[in-house]
C-alpha positions as CSV (number, residue, x, y, z in Angstrom):
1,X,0.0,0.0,0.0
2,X,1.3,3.5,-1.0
3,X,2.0,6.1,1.7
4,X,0.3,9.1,1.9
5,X,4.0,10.9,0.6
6,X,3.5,8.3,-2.3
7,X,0.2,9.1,-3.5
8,X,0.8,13.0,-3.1
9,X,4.1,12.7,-5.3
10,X,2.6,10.7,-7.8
11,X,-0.5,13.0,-8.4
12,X,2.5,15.8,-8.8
13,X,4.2,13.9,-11.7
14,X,1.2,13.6,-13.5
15,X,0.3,17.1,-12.9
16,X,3.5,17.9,-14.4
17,X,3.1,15.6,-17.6
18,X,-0.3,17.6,-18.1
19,X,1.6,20.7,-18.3
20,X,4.4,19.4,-20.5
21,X,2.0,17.9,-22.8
22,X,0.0,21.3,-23.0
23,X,-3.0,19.4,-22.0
24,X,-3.0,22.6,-19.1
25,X,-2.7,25.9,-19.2
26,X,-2.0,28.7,-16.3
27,X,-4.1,26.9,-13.5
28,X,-6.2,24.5,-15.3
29,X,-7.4,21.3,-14.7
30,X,-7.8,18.8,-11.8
31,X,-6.6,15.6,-10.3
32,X,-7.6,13.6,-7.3
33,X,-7.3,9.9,-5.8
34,X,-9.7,7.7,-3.9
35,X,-7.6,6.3,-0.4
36,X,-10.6,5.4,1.2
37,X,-14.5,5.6,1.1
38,X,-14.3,9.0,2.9
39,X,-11.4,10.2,1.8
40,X,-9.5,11.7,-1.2
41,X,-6.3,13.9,-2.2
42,X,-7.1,16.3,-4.9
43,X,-5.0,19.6,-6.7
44,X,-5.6,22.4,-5.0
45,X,-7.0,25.8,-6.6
46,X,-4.9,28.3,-8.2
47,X,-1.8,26.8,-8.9
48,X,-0.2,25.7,-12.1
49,X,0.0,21.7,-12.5
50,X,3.8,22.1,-14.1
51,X,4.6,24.0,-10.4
52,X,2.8,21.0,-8.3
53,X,5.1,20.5,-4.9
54,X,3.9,17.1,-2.6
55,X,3.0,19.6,0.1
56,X,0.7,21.7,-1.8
57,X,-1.5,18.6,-2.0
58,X,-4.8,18.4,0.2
59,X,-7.5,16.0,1.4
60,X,-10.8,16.4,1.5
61,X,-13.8,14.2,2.3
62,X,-16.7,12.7,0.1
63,X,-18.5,16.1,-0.1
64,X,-15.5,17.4,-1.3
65,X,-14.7,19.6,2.3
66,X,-11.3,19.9,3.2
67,X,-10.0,18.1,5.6
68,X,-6.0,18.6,5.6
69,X,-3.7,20.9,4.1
70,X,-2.9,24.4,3.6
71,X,-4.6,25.6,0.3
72,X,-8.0,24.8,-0.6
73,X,-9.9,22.1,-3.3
74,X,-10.5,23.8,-6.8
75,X,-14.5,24.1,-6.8
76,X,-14.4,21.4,-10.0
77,X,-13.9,18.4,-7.5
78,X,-17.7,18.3,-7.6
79,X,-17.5,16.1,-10.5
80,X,-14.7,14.1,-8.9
81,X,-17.2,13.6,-5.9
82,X,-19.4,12.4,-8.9
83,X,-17.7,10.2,-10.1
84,X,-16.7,8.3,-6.7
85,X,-20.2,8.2,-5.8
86,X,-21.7,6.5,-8.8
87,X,-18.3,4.5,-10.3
88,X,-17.0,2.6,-6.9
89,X,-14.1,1.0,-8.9
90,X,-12.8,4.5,-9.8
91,X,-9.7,5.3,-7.9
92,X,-8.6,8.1,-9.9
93,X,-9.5,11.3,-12.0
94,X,-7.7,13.3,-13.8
95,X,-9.8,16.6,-15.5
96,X,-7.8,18.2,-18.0
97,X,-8.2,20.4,-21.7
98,X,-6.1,18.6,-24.4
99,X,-6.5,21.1,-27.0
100,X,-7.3,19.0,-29.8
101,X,-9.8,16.7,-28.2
102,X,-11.8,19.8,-26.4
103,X,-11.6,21.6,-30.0
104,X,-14.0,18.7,-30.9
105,X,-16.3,19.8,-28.7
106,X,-16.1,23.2,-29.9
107,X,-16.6,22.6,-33.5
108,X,-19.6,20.3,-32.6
109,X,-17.7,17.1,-33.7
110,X,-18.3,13.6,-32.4
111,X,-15.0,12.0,-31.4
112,X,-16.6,8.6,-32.5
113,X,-14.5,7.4,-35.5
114,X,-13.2,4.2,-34.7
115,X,-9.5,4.7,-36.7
116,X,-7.0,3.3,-34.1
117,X,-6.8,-0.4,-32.4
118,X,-5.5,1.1,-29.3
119,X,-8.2,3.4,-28.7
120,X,-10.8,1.2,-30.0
121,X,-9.3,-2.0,-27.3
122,X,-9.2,0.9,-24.3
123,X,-11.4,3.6,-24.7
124,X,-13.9,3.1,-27.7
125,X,-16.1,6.0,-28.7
126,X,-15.8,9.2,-26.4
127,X,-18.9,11.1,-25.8
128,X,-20.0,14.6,-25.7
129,X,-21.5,15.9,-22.1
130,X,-23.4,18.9,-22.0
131,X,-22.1,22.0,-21.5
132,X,-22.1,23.1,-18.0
133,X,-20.9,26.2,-16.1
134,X,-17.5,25.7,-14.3
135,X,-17.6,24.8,-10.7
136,X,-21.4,24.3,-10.8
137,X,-23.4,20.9,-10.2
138,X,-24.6,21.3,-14.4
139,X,-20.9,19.3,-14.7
140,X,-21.6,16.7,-12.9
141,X,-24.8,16.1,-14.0
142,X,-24.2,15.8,-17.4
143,X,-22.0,13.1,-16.8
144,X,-24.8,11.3,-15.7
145,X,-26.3,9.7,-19.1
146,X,-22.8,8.2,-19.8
147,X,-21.1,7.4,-16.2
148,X,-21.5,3.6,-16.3
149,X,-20.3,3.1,-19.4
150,X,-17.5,5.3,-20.0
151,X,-14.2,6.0,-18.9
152,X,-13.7,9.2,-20.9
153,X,-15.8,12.1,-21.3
154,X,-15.6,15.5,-23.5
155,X,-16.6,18.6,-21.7
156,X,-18.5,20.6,-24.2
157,X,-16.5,23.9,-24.9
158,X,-14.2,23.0,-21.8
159,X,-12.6,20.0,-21.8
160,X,-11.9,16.2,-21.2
161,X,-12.4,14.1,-17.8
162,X,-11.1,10.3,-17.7
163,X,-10.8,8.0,-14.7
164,X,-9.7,4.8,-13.8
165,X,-9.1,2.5,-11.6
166,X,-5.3,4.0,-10.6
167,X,-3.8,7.4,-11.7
168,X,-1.5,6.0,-14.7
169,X,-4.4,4.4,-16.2
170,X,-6.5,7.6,-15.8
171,X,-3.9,9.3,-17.1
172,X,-3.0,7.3,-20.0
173,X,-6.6,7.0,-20.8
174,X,-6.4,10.8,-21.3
175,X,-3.4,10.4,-23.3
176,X,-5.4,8.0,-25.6
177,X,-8.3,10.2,-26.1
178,X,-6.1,13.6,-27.3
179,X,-4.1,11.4,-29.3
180,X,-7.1,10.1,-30.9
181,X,-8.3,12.9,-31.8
182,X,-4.8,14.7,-33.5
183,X,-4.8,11.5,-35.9
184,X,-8.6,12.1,-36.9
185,X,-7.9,15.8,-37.4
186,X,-4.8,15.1,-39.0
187,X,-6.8,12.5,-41.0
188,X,-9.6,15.1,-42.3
189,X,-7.1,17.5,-43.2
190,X,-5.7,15.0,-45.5
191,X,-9.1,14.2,-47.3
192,X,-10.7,11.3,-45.3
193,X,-11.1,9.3,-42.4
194,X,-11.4,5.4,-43.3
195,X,-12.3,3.5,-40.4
196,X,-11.4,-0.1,-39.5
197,X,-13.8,-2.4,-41.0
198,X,-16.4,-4.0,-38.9
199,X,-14.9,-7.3,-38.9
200,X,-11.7,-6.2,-37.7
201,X,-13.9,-4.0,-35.1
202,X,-15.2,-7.3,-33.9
203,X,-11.8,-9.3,-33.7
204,X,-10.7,-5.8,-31.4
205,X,-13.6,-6.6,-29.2
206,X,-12.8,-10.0,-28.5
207,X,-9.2,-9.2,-28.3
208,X,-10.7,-7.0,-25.4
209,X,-11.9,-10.0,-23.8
210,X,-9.3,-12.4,-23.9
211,X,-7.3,-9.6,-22.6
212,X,-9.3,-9.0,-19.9
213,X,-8.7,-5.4,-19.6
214,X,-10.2,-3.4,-16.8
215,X,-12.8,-0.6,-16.8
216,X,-15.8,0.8,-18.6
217,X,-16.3,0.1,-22.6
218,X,-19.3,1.3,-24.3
219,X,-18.9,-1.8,-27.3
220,X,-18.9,-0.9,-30.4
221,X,-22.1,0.6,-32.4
222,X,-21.5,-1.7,-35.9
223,X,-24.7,0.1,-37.5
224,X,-26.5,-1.8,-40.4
225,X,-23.8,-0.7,-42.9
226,X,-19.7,0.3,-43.2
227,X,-19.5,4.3,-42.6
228,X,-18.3,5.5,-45.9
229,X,-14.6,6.7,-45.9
230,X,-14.6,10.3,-45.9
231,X,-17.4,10.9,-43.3
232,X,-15.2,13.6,-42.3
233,X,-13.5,15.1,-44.8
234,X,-11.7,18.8,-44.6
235,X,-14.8,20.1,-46.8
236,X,-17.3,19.0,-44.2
237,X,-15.2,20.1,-41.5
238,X,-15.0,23.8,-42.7
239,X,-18.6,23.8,-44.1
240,X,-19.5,22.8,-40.6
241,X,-17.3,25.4,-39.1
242,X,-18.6,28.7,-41.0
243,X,-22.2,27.7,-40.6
244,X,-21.4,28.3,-37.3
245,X,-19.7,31.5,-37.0
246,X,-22.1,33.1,-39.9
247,X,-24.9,32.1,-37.4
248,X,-22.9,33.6,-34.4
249,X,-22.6,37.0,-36.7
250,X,-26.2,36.8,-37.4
251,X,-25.7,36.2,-41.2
């Protein structure tokens, strides 16, 4: 069993992956792990996760009250509370805004494509909460229609929230979602995204099984029919993106 010296140092070296990554900016983001029903260490508020120091590291109960340290929980750990309270085998979440993934969210686009075997075997699709006012219970509640099945969410126009059942796999989850979404950008700019064919999607899903890898999978939506390649081209992309800001300008 970690110490409590442990636990705080390792929530430090992710915070300082976030940063390096540019997953963070300034103050952004949060982190926290379960060590018991009624208790959790958490990031505190205000301070940059590339600057994270054991010490500045707090505990605070179920509510999310503080019940040790010096500085005080960011007023996002509602939807860490969430999480503990309706996912019991979650031991870890890290809330973060890769800027690729959470420009997803922005331009309305579903970070569904099923392009890579990795993401597909850990993660498969990511869905698209509502958006919800920072540090208010609309956050939490939107993860609500997607808790059980998940173990990454998009924020709507703020960011990207993954758990799991330690810190490195919530963090790597989070990993595997912005990398996702850079190849399927990457892949519109080009022309096309061609997904792996169904077949080979259900070969990935019994690959899951014999693996027996832990946490939450939604499966794999098949549909009738193969998407056709080029679902999301560049074209769509940009005709997507001007509708909106012409309807923003009123035009």
């Amino acid at each position: 069993m970690k110490t409590a010296f442990e636990i705080k140092k390792e929530i430090c070296e992710v915070g300082h992956k976030l940063y390096a990554k540019n997953f963070v900016a300034a103050n952004d983001g949060n982190i926290s792990v379960k060590v018991s029903e009624h208790e959790f260490y958490c990031t505190p508020t205000g301070v940059s996760k590339g600057s994270l120091t054991p010490e500045m590291i707090i505990k605070v109960d179920e509510n999310g009250n503080k019940i040790e340290g010096r500085l005080n929980p960011s007023s996002e750990i509602k939807m860490h509370m969430r999480v503990y309270r309706d996912r019991p085998d979650v031991n870890a979440v890290v809330h973060a805004h890769p800027p690729v993934a959470t420009a997803f969210t922005v331009a309305d686009i579903d970070l569904d494509q099923y392009i890579l075997p990795e993401a597909v075997l850990t993660i498969g699709d990511v869905p698209t909460c509502d958006y919800g006012t920072p540090s208010t219970m609309e956050i939490p509640d939107s993860l609500e229609p997607y808790i059980q099945s998940h173990d990454a969410f998009l924020l709507r126009n703020h960011g990207a929230l993954t758990v799991g059942c330690d810190l490195t796999k919530a963090f790597f989850i989070m990993e595997e979602v912005e990398f996702n979404a850079i190849i399927c950008k990457h892949a519109m700019e080009l022309g096309a995204v061609h997904e792996i064919p169904n077949e080979q999607l259900k070969k990935l899903m019994e690959l899951r099984q014999k693996m027996h890898l832990t946490g939450r999978h939604p499966g794999i939506d098949l549909g009738e029919e193969e998407k056709p390649a080029g679902v999301c081209s560049k074209e769509e992309l940009v005709e997507a993106i001007t509708k909106r800001v012409l309807a923003a300008l009123g035009k």
